[in-house]
C-alpha positions as CSV (number, residue, x, y, z in Angstrom):
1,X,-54.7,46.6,-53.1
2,X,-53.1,43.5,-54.1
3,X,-49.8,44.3,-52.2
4,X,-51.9,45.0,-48.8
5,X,-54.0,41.5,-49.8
6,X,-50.4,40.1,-50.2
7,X,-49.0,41.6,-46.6
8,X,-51.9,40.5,-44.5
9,X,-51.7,36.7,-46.1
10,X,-47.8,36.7,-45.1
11,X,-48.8,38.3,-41.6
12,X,-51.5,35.4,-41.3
13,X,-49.0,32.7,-42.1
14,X,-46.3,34.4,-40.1
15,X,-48.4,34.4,-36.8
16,X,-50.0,30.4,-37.7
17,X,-46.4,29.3,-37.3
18,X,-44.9,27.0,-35.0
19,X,-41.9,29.9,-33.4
20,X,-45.4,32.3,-33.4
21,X,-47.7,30.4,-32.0
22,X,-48.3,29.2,-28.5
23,X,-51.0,27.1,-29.3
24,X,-48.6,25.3,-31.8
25,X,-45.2,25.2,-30.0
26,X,-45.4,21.7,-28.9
27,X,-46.0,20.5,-33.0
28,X,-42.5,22.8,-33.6
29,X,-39.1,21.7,-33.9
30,X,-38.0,23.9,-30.9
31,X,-40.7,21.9,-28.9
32,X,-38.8,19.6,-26.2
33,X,-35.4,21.3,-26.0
34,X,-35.1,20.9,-29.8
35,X,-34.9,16.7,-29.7
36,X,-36.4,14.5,-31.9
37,X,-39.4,12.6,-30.2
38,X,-39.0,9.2,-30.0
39,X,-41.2,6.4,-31.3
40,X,-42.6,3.0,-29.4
41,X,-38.9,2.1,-28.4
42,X,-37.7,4.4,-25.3
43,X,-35.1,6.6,-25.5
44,X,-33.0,9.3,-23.2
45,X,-33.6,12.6,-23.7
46,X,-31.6,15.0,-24.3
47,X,-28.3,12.6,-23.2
48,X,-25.6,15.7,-24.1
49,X,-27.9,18.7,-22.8
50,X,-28.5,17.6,-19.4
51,X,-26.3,15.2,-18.4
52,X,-23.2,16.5,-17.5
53,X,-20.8,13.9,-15.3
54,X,-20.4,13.1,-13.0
55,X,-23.9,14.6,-12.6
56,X,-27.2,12.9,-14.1
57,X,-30.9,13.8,-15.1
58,X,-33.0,11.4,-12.7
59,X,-36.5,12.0,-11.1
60,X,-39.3,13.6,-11.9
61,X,-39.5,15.8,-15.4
62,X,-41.8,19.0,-15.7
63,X,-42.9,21.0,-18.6
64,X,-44.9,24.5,-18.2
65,X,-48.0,24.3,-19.7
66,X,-46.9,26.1,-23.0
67,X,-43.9,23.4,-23.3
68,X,-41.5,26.4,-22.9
69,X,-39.9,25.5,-19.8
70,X,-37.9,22.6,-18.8
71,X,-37.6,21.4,-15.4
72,X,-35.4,18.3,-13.9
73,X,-33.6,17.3,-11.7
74,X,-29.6,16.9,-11.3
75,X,-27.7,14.8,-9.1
76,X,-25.0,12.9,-8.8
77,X,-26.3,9.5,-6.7
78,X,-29.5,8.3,-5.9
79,X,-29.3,8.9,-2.1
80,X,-28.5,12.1,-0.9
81,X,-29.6,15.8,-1.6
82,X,-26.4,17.4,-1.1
83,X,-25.6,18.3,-4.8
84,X,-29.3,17.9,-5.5
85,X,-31.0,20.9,-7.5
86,X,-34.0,21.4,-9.8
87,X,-32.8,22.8,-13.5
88,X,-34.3,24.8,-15.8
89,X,-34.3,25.7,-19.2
90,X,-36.1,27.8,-20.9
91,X,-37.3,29.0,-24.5
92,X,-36.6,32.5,-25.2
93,X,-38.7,32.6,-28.4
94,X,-35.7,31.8,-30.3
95,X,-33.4,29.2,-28.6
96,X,-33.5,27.2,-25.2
97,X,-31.4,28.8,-22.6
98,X,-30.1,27.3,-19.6
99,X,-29.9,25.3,-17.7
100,X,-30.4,27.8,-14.4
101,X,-30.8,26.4,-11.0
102,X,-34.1,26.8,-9.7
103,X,-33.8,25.8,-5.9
104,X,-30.7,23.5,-4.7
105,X,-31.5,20.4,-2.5
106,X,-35.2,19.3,-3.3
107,X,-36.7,16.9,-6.1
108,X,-40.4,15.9,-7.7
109,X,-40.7,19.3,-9.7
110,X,-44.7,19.4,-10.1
111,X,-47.1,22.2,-11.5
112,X,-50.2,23.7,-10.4
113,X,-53.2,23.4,-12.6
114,X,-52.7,27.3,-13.6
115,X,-48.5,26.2,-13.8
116,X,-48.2,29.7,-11.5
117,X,-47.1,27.3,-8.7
118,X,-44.1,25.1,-8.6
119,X,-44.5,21.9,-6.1
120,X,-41.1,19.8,-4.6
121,X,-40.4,17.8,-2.2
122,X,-37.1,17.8,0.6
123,X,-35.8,18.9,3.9
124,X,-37.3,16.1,5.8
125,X,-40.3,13.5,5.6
126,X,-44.0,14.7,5.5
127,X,-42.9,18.1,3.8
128,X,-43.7,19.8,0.4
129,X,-42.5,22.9,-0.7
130,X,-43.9,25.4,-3.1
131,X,-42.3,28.7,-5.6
132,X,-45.0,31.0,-6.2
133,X,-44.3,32.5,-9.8
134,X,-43.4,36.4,-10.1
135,X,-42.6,38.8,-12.9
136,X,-39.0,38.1,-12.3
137,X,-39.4,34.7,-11.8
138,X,-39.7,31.7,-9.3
139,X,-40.3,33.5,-5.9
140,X,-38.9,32.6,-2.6
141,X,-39.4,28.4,-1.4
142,X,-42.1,28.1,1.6
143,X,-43.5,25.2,3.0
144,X,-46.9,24.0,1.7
145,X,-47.5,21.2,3.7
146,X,-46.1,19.5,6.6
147,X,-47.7,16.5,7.9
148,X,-45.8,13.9,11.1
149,X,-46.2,10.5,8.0
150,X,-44.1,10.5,4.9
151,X,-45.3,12.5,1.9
152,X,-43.9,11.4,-1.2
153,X,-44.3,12.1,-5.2
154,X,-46.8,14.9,-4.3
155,X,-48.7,15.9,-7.5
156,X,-51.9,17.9,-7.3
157,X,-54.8,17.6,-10.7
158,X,-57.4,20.1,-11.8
159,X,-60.1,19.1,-9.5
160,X,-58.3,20.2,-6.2
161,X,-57.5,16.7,-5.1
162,X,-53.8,16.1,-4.9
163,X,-52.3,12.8,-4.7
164,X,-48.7,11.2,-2.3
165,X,-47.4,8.1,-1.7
166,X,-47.5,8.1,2.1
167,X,-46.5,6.0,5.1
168,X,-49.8,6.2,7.2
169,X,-50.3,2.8,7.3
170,X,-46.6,2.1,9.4
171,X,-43.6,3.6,10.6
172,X,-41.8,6.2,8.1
173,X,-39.0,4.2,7.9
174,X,-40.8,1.0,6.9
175,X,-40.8,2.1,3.0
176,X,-43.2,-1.5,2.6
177,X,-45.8,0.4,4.5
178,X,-45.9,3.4,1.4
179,X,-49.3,3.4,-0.4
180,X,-49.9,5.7,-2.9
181,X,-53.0,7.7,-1.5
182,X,-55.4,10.9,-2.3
183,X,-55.8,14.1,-0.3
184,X,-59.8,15.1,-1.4
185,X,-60.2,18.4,-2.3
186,X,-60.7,20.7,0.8
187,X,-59.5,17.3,2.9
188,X,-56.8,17.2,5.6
189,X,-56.5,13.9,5.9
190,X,-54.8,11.6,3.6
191,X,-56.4,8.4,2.3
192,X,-55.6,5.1,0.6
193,X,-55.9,4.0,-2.7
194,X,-56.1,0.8,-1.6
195,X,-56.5,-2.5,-3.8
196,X,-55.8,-3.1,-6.8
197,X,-53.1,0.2,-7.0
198,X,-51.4,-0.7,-3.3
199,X,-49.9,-3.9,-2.5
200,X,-48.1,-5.9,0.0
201,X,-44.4,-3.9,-0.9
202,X,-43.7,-0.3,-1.3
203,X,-46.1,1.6,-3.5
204,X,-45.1,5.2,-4.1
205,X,-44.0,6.1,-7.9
206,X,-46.6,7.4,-9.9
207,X,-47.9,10.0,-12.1
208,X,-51.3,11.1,-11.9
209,X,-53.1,12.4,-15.2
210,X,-55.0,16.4,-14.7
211,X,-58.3,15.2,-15.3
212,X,-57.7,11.5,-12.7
213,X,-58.7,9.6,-16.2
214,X,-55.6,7.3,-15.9
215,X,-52.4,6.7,-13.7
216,X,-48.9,5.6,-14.1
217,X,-46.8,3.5,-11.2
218,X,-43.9,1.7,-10.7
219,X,-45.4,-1.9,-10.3
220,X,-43.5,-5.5,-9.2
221,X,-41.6,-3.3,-7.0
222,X,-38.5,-5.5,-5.9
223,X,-36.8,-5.4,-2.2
224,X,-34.1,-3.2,-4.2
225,X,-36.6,-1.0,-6.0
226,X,-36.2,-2.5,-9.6
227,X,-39.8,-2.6,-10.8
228,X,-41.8,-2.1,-14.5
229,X,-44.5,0.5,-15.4
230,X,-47.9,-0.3,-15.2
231,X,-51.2,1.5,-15.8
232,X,-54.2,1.9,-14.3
233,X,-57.6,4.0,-15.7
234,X,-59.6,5.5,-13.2
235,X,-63.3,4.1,-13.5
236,X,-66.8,5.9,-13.1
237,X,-67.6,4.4,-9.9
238,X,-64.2,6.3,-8.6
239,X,-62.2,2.7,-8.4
240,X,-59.4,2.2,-10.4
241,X,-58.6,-0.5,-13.3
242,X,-56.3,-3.2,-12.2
243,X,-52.7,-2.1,-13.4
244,X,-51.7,-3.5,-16.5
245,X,-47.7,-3.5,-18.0
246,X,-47.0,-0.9,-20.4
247,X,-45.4,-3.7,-22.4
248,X,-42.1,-5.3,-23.7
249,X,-40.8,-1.8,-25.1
250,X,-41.2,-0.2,-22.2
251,X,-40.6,-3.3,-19.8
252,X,-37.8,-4.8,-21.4
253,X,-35.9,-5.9,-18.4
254,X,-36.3,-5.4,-14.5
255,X,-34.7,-1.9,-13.1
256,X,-35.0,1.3,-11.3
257,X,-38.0,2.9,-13.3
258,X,-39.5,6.2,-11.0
259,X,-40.0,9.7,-11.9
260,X,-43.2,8.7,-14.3
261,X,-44.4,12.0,-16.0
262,X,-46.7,12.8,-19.3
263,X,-45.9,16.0,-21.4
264,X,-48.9,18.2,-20.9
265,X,-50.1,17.8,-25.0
266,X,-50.5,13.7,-23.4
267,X,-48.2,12.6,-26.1
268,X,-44.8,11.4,-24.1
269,X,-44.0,9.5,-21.6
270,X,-40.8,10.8,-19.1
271,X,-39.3,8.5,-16.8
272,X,-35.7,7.7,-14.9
273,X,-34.5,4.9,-15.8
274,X,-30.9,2.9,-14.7
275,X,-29.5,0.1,-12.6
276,X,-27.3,2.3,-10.9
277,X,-26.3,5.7,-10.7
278,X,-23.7,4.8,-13.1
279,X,-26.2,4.4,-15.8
280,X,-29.4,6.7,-14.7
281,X,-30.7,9.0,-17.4
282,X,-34.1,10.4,-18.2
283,X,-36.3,8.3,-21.1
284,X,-38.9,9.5,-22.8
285,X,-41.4,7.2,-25.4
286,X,-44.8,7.8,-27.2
287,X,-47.3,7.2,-25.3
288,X,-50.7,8.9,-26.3
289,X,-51.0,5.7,-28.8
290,X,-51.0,3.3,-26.1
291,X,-52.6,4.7,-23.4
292,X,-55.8,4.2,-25.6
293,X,-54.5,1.0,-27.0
294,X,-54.2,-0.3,-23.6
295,X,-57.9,0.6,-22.6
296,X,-59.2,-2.4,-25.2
297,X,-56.5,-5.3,-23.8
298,X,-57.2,-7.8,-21.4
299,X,-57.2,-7.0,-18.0
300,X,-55.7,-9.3,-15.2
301,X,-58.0,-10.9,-12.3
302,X,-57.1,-9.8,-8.7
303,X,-57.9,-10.9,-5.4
304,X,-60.1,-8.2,-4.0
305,X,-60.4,-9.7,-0.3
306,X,-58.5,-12.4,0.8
307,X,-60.4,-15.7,1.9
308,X,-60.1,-15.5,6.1
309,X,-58.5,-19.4,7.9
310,X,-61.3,-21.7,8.3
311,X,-61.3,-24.3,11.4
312,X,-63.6,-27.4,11.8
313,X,-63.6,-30.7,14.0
314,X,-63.0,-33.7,12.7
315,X,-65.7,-36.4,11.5
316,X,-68.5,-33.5,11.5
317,X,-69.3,-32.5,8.0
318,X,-68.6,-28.8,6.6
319,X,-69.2,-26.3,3.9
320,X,-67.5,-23.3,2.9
321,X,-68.7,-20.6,0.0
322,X,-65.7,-18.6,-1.4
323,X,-67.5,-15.2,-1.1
324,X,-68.3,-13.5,-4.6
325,X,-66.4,-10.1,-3.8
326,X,-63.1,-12.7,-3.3
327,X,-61.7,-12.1,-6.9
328,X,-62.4,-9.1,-9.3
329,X,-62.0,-8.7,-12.7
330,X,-62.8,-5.5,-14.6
331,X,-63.5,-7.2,-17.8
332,X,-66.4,-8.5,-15.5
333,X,-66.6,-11.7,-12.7
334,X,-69.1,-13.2,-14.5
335,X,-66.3,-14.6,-17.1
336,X,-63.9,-15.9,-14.5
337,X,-64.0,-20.1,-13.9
338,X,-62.3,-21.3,-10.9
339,X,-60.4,-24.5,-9.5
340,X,-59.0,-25.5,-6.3
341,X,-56.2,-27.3,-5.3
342,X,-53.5,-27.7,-2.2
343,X,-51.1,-24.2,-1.9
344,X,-48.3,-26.8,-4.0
345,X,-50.3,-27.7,-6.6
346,X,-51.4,-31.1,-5.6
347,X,-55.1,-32.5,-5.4
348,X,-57.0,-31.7,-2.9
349,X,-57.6,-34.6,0.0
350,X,-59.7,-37.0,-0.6
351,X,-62.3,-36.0,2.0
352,X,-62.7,-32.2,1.0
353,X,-64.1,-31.5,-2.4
354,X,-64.7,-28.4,-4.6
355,X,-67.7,-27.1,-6.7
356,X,-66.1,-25.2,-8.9
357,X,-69.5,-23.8,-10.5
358,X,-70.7,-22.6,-6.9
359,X,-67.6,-21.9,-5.7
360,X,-68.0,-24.1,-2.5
361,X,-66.0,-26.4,-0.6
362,X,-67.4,-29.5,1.6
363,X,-66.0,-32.4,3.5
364,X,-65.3,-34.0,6.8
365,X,-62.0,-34.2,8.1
366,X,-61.1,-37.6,9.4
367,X,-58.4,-36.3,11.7
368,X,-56.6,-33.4,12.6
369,X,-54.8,-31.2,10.0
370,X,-54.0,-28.0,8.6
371,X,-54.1,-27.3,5.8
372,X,-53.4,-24.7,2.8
373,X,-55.9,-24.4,-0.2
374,X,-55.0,-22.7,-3.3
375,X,-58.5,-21.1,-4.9
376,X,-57.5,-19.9,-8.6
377,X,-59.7,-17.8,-10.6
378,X,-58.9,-18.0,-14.7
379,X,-60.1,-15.1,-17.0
380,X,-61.3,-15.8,-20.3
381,X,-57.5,-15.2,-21.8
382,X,-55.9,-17.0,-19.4
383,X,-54.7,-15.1,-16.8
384,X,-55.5,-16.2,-13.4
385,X,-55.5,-15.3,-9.5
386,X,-55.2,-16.3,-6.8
387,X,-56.1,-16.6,-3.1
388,X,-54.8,-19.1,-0.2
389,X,-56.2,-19.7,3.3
390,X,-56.0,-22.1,5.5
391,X,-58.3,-24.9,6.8
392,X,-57.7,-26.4,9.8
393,X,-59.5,-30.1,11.0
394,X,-59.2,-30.1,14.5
């Protein structure tokens, strides 16, 4: 009796370990490829596994649900698709083979919900592809969706929404026009996230969480692409947080930062990272730590809607109330104080004055003039916004 008491205990202990378990794998030391996770300080992954030169991990990372697949892409430069494929490797409940190619030429690997679909992008603007999976396997590529605007960083999340960075806003080759938009579930049309995830530039690198609780983007996008990462938490009312940096660590200089991705357990952070092709590789940092760390720190003002030009004659008195829906805050407006000044920083003419506690301006223009008025609104830490129009005396 005591050796069958014995057995079963070893069986017990034998199943509840990491190589055994599925529920475990991702707590095992044959988790991600076999690497050592980083801490708060970003590091590549797997440098000697998957870089092989002159080709170079870049874009968007993927892992199956279970952790035991790998998926990235190979290239070797930023913009063409020639050499271009999607790698995997996979763990054979003993080691990680690979890498395989899964399909040459496309990019932006991205699961299904279930993970029996595999999602890319390629072969032309407005397209995504899909791999159904089989019992040998990735099946054959077919196109999932083909639209005449630009589709870009396609990701879909539990709820049946899916989310793109598209150009419907502009021409497709007018990459300022990009917004990063949503496709509602049972939708065909494609719609903009608008402020305070979109700006002026290009908007378009992202990663979405499942469950739309929070986002990742490429944020302070420069005219050559070098940007930071920001994040955003998707609020109760269905707006979004205004994006704040993921800090020093992560934002330690300006550069190419795209392909954002979180490890389904929501512990680590993937991202390319370079300032040339010379120098792209694939990071990874924790990230489960301050994504809820983040939640609790200060959150910038914005300007929600910009204050429209103004025009009045001269010698006939005026008033002008900045409208409350001007500047948002999502620690809440009612902490935000305000000023007013000229769009260089000087005082404001003598005939035009400001009520700061209001929020209105009044005056009478002498003679004819245009000109530009700064309106800043300062959060309780500090950090301020602002909005300038113009006010013409004619």
């Amino acid at each position: 009796m005591k050796k069958i008491v014995t057995f079963l205990v070893q069986c017990s202990l034998l199943l509840a370990s990491p190589a055994f378990s599925q529920d475990n794998f991702w707590n095992s030391p044959q988790a991600y490829l076999g690497q050592k996770p980083p801490g708060n300080i970003p590091e590549k992954f797997a440098a000697s596994i998957i870089n092989d030169s002159p080709y170079f991990s870049m874009d968007r990372s993927a892992f199956s649900l279970d952790g035991k697949e790998f998926y990235y892409v190979r290239n070797n430069t930023w913009f063409s698709t020639k050499d271009e494929t999607i790698q995997e490797y996979k763990f054979d409940g003993n080691k990680w083979a690979g890498p395989t190619v899964v399909t040459p030429l496309y990019y932006a690997p991205a699961f299904s919900s279930d993970g029996n679909t595999l999602y890319f992008e390629g072969g032309g603007k407005g397209r995504v592809l899909q791999s159904h999976r089989t019992a040998n396997g990735w099946g054959p590529v077919d196109t999932f969706i083909r639209r005449d605007y630009g589709l870009y960083d396609f990701m879909p999340v539990k709820s049946g929404n899916a989310y793109a960075a598209s150009n419907i806003n502009g021409p497709v080759s007018n990459y300022n026009c990009y917004d990063i938009c949503i496709i509602p579930r049972g939708d065909t049309m494609i719609h903009t996230l608008g402020k305070p995830i979109n700006t002026p530039g290009f908007d378009g690198d992202f990663y979405i969480a499942p469950d739309e609780s929070y986002m990742v983007l490429s944020a302070k996008e420069q005219p050559d692409f070098e940007c930071q990462l920001y994040i955003s938490y998707h609020k109760k009312d269905g707006s979004w947080t205004n994006p704040k940096s993921l800090g020093e660590q992560v934002n330690n200089d300006m550069a190419h930062r795209w392909g954002e991705y979180v490890t389904p357990d929501n512990k680590y952070l993937f991202y390319s990272y370079g300032h040339s092709p010379k120098d792209c590789a694939i990071y990874w940092v924790r990230f489960d730590n301050l994504l809820e760390t983040l939640k609790h720190t200060n959150f910038e003002p914005y300007v929600k809607d910009s204050i429209p030009a103004q025009t009045f004659f001269a010698n006939k008195h005026f008033s002008i109330t900045v409208a409350r829906n001007t500047f948002y805050d999502d620690d809440g407006v009612n902490t935000l104080t305000y000023s007013a000044t000229l769009a260089d920083g000087s005082l404001l003419p003598s005939w035009l004055t400001f009520d700061a506690r209001k929020k209105v301006f009044s005056g009478a223009g002498t003679k004819p003039s245009v000109n530009s008025i700064q309106v800043t609104a300062t959060d309780t830490a500090g950090a301020t916004a602002s909005s300038i129009f113009s006010l013409t005396v004619k």
